[in-house]
Residue frames as a rotation matrix with the C-alpha (Angstrom) as fourth column:
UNK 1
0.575 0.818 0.000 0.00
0.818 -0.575 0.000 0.00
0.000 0.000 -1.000 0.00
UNK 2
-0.134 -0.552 0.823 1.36
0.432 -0.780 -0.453 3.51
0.892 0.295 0.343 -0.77
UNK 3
0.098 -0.207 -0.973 2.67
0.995 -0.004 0.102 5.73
-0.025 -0.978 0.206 1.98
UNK 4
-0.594 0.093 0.799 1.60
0.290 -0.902 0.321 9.18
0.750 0.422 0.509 -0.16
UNK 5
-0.742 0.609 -0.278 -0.31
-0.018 -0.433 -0.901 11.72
-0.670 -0.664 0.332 2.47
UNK 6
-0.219 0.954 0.204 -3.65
0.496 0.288 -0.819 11.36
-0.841 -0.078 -0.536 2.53
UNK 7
-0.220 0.189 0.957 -5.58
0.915 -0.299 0.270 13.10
0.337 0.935 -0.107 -0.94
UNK 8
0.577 0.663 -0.477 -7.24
0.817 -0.464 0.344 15.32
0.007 -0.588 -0.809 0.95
UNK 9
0.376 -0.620 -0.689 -3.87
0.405 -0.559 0.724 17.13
-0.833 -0.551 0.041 1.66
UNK 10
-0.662 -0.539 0.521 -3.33
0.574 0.084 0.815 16.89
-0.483 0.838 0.254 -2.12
UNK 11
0.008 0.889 0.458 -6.49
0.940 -0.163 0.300 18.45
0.341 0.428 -0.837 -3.06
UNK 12
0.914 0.388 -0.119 -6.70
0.397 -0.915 0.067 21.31
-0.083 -0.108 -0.991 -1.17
UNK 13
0.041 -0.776 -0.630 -3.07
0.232 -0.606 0.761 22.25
-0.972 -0.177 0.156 -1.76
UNK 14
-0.661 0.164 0.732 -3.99
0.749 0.095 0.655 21.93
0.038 0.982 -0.186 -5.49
UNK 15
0.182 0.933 0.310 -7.13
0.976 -0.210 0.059 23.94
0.120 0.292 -0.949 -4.88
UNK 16
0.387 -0.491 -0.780 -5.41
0.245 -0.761 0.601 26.80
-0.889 -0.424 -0.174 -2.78
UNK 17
-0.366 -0.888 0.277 -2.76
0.490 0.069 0.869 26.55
-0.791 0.454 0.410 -5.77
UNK 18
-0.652 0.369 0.663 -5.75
0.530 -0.403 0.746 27.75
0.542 0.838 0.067 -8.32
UNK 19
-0.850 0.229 0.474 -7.27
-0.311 -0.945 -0.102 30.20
0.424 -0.234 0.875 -5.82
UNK 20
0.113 0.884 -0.454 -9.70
0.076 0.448 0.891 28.20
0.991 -0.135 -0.016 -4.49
UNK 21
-0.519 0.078 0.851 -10.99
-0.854 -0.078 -0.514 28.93
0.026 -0.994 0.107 -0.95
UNK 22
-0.689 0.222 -0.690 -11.79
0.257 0.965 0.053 25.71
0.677 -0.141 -0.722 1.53
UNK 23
-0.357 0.867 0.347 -15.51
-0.814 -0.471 0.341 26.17
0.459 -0.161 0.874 1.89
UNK 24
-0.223 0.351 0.909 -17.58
-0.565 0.714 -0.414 23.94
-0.795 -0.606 0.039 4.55
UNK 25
0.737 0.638 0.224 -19.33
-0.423 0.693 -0.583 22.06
-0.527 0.335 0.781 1.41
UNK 26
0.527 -0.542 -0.655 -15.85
-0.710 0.143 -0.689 21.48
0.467 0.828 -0.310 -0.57
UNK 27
-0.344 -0.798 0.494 -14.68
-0.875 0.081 -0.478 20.35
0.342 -0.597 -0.726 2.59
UNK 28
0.171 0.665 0.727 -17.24
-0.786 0.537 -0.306 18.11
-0.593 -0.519 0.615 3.30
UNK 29
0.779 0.482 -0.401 -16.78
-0.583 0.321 -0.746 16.47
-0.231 0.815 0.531 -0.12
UNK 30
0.128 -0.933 -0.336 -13.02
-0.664 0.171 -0.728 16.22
0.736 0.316 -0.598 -0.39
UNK 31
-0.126 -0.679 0.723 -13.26
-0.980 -0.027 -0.196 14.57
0.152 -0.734 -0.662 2.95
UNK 32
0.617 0.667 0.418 -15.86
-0.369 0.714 -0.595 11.99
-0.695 0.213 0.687 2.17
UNK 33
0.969 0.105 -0.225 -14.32
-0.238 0.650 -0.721 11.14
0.071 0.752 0.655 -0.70
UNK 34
-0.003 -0.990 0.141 -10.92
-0.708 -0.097 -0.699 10.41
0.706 -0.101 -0.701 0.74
UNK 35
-0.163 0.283 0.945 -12.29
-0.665 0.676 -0.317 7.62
-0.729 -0.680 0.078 3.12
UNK 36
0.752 0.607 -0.256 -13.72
-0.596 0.460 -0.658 5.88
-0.282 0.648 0.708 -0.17
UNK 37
0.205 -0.671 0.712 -12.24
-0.074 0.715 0.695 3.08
-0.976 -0.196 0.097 -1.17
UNK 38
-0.716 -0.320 0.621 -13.24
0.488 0.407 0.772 3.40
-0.499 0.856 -0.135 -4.42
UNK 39
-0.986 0.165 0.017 -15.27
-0.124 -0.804 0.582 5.50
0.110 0.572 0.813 -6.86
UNK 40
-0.187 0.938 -0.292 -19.17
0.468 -0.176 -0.866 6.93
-0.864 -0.299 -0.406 -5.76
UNK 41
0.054 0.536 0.843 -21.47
0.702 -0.621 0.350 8.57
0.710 0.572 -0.409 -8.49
UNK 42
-0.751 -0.075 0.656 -22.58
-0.291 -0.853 -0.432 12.23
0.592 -0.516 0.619 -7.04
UNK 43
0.269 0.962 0.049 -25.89
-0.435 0.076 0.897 10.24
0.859 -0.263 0.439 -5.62
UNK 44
0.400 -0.294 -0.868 -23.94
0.700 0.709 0.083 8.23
0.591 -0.641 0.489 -3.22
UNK 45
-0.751 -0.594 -0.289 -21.88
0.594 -0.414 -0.690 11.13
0.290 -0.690 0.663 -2.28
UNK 46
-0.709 0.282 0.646 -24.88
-0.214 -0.959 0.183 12.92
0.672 -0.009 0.741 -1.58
UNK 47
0.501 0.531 -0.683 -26.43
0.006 0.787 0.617 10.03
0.865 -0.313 0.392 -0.12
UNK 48
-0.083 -0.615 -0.784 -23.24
0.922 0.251 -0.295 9.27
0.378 -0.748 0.546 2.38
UNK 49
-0.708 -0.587 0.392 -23.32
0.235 -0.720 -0.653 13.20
0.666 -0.370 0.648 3.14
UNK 50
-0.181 0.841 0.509 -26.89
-0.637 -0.495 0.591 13.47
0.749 -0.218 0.626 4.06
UNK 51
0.622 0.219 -0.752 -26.41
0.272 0.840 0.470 10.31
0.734 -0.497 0.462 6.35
UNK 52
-0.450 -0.742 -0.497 -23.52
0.818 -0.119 -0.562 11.74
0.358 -0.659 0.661 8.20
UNK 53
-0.028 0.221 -0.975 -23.31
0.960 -0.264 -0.088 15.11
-0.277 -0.939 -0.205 10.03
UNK 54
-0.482 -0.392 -0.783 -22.11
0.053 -0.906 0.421 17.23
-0.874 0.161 0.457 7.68
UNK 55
0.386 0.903 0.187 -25.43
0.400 0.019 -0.916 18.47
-0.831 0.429 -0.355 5.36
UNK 56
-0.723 -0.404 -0.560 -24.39
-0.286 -0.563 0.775 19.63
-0.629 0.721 0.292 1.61
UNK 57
0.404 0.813 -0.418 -26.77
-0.424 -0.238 -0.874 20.64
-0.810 0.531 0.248 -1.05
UNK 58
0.497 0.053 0.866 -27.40
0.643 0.647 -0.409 18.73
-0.582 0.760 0.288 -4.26
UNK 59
0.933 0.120 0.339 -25.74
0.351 -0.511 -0.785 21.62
0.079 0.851 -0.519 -6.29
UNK 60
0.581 -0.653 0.486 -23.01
-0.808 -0.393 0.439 21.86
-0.096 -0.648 -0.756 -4.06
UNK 61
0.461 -0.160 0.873 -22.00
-0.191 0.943 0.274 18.54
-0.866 -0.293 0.404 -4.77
UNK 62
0.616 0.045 0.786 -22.33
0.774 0.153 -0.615 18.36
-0.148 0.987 0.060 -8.45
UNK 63
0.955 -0.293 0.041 -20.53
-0.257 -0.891 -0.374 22.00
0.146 0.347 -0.926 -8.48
UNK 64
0.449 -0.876 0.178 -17.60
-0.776 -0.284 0.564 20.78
-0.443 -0.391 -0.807 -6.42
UNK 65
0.097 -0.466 0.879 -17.09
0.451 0.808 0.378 17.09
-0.887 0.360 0.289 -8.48
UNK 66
0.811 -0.343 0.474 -16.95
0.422 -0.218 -0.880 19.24
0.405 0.914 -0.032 -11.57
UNK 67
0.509 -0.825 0.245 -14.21
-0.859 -0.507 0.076 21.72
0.062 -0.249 -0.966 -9.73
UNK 68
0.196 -0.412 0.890 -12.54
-0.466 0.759 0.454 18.32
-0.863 -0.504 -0.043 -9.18
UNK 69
0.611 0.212 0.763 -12.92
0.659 0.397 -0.639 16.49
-0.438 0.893 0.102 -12.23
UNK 70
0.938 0.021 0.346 -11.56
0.298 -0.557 -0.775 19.88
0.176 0.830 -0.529 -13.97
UNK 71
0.692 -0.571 0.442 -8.85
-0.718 -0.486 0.497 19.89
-0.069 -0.662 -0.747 -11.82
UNK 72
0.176 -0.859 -0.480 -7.49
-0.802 0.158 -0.576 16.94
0.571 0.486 -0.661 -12.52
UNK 73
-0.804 -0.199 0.560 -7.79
-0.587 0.414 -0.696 15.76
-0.093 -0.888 -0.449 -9.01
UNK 74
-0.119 0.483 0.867 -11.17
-0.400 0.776 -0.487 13.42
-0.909 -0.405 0.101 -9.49
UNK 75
-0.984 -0.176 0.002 -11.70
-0.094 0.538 0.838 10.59
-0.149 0.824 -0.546 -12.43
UNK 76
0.367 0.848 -0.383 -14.79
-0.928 0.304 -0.217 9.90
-0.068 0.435 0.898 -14.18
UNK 77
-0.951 -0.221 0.214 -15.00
-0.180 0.964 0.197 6.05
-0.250 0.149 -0.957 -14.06
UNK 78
0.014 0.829 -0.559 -17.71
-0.981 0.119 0.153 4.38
0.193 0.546 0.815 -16.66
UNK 79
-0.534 -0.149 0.832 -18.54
-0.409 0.907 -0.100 1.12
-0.740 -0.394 -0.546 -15.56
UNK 80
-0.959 0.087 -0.269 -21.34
-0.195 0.484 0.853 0.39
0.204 0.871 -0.448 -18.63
UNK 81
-0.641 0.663 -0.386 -24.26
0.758 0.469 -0.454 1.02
-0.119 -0.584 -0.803 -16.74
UNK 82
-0.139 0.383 0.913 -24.65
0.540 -0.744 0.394 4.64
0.830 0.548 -0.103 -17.61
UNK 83
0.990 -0.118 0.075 -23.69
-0.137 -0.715 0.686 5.86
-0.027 -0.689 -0.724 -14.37
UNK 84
0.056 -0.997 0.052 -20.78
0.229 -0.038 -0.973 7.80
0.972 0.066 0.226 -14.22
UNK 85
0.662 -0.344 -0.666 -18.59
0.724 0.523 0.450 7.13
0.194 -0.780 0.595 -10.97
UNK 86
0.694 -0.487 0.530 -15.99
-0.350 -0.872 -0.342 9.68
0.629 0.052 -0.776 -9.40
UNK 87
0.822 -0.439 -0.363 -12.60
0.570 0.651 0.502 8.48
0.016 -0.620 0.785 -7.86
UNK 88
0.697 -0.686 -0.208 -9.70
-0.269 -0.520 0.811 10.41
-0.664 -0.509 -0.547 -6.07
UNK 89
0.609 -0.725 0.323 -6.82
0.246 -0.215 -0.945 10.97
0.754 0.655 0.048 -8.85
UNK 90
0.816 -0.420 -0.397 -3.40
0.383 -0.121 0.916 10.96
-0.433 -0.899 0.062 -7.30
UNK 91
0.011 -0.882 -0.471 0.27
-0.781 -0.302 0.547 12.30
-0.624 0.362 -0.692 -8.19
UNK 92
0.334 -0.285 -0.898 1.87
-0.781 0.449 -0.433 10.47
0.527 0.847 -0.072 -10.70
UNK 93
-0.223 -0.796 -0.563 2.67
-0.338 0.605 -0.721 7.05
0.914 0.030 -0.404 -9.59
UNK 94
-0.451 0.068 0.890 0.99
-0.888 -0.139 -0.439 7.58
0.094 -0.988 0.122 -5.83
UNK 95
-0.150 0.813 0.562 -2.05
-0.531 0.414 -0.740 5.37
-0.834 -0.409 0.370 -6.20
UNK 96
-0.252 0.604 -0.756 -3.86
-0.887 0.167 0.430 3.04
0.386 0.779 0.493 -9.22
UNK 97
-0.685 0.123 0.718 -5.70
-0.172 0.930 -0.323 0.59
-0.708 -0.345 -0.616 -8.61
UNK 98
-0.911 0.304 -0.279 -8.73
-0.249 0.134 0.959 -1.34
0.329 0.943 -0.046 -11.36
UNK 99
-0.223 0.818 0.530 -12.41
-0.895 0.043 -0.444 -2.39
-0.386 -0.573 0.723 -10.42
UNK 100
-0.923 0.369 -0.113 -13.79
0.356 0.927 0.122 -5.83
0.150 0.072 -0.986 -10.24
UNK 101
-0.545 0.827 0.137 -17.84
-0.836 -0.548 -0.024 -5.00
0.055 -0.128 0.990 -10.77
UNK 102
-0.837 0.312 0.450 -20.33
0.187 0.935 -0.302 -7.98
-0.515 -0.168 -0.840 -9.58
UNK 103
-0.949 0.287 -0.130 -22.65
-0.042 0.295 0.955 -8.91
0.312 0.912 -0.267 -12.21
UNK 104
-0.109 0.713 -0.693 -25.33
0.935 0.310 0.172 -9.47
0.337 -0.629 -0.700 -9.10
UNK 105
0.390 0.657 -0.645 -25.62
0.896 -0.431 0.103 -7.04
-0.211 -0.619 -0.757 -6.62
UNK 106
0.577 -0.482 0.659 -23.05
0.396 -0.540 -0.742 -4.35
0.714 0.689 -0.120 -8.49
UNK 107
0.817 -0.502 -0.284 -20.75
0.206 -0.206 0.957 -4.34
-0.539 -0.840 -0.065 -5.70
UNK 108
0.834 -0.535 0.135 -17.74
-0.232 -0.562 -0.794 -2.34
0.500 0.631 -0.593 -6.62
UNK 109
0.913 -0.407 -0.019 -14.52
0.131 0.249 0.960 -3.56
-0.386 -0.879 0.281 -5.59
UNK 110
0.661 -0.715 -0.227 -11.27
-0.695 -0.471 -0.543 -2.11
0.281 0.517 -0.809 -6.49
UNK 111
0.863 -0.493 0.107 -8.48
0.309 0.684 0.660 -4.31
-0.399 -0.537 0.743 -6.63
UNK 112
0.653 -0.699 -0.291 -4.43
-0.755 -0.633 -0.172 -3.77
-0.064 0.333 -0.941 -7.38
UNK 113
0.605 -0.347 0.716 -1.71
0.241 0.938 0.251 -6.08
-0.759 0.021 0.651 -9.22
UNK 114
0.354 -0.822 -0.446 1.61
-0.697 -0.550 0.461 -5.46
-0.624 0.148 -0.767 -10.10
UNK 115
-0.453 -0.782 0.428 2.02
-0.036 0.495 0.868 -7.88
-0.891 0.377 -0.252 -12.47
UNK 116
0.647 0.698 0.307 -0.96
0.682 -0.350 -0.643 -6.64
-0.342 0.625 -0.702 -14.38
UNK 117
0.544 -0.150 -0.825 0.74
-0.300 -0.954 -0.025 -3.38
-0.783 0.261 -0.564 -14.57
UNK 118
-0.001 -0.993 -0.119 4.03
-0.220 -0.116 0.969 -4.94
-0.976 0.027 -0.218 -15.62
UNK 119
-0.212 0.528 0.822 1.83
0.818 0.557 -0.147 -7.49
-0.535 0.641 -0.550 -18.26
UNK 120
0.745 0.525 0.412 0.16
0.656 -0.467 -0.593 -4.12
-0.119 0.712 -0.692 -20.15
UNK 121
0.475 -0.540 -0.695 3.61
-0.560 -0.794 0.235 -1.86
-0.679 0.278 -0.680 -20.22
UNK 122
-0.672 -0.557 0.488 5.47
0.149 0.544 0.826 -5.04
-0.726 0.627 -0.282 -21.88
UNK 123
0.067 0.439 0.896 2.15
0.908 0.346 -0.237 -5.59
-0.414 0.829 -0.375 -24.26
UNK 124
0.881 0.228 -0.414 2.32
0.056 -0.920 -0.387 -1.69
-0.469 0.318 -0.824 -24.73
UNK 125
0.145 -0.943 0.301 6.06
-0.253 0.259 0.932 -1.63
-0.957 -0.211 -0.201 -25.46
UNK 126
-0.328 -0.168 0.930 5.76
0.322 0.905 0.277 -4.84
-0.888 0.390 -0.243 -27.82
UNK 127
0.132 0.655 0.744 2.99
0.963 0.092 -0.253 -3.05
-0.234 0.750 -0.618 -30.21
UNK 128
-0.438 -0.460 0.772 4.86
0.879 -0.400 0.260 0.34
0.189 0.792 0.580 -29.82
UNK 129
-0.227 0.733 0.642 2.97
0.627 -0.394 0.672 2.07
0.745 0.555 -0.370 -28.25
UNK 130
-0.856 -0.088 0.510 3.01
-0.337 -0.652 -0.679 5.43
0.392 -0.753 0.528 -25.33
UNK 131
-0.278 0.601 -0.750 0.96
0.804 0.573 0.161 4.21
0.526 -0.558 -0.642 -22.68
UNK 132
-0.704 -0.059 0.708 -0.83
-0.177 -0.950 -0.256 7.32
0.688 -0.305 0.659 -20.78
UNK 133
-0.568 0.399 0.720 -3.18
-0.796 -0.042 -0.604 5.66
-0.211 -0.916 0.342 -19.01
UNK 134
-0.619 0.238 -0.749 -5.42
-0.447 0.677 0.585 2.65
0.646 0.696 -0.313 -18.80
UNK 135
-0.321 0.697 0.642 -8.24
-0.944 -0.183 -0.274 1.22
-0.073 -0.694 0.716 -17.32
UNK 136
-0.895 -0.272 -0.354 -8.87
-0.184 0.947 -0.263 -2.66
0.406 -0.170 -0.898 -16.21
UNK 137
-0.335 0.785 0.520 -12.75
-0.932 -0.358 -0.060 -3.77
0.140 -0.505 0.852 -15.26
UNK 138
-0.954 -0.047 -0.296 -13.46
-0.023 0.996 -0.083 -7.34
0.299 -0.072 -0.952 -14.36
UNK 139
0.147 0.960 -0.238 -17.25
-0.732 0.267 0.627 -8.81
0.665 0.082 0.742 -14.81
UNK 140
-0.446 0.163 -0.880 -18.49
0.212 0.975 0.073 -11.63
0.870 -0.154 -0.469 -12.60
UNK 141
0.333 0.931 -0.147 -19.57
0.225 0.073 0.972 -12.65
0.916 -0.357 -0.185 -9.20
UNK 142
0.223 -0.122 0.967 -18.89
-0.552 -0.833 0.022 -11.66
0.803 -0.539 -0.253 -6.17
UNK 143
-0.852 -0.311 -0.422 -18.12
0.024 0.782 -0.623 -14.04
0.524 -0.541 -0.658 -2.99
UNK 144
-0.744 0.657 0.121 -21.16
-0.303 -0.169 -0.938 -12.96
-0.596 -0.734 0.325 -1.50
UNK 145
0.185 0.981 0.053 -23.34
-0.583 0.153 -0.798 -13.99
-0.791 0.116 0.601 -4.22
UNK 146
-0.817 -0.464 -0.343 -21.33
-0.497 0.868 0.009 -16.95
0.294 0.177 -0.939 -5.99
């Protein structure tokens, strides 16, 4: 597991960095989504905020995952469902990890393997080609509903 400070600390020194002030709802968001293991649509995060303590408006949400998103600092992850997903972007090199997506109950589970990586830079390599980024999604069941 990586030993990079939390995102959070990345984010708002990024945000500061483009003039952004750290407002109660940005704050609320960036923090939420730094616990996540893995990537929430804006309904969940609006879902997980209204369940907790710290209230943020539907527009407040959607405003700050676009500041995010445009920043650089959150991903858009398409799973094929036609919801789009939002996951914590790190430095180069900090963090990556791919999603295993159950076929049943659509349990999202991120998983990470370093001989995957190594497996797509060699096939990249072989065919010649600049790798800039890539994305890995595994279909099937879950252990819980196997």
């Amino acid at each position: 597991m990586s030993t990079a400070p939390p995102w959070t600390a990345f984010a708002n020194e990024r945000l500061a960095n483009e003039g952004f002030r750290r407002g109660g709802g940005r704050a609320a968001v960036i923090d939420l989504l730094d616990a996540q293991e893995c990537a929430l649509s804006a309904q969940e995060i609006e879902d997980q905020l209204k369940a907790g303590t710290r209230k943020v408006g539907r527009a407040t949400v959607y405003r700050v995952i676009d500041e995010l998103v445009d920043l650089g600092l959150l991903g858009r992850v398409e799973l094929g469902d036609g919801i789009a997903r939002f996951e914590r972007v790190f430095p180069e090199g900090a963090h990556h990890h791919h999603h295993f997506v159950c076929s049943n109950c659509e349990k999202l589970v991120p998983f990470e393997d370093e001989e995957l990586e190594r497996v797509l830079r060699r096939v990249a390599r072989r065919e010649g080609l600049v790798m800039e980024s890539h994305e890995v999604t595994l279909r099937g069941r879950c252990p819980d509903c196997s």
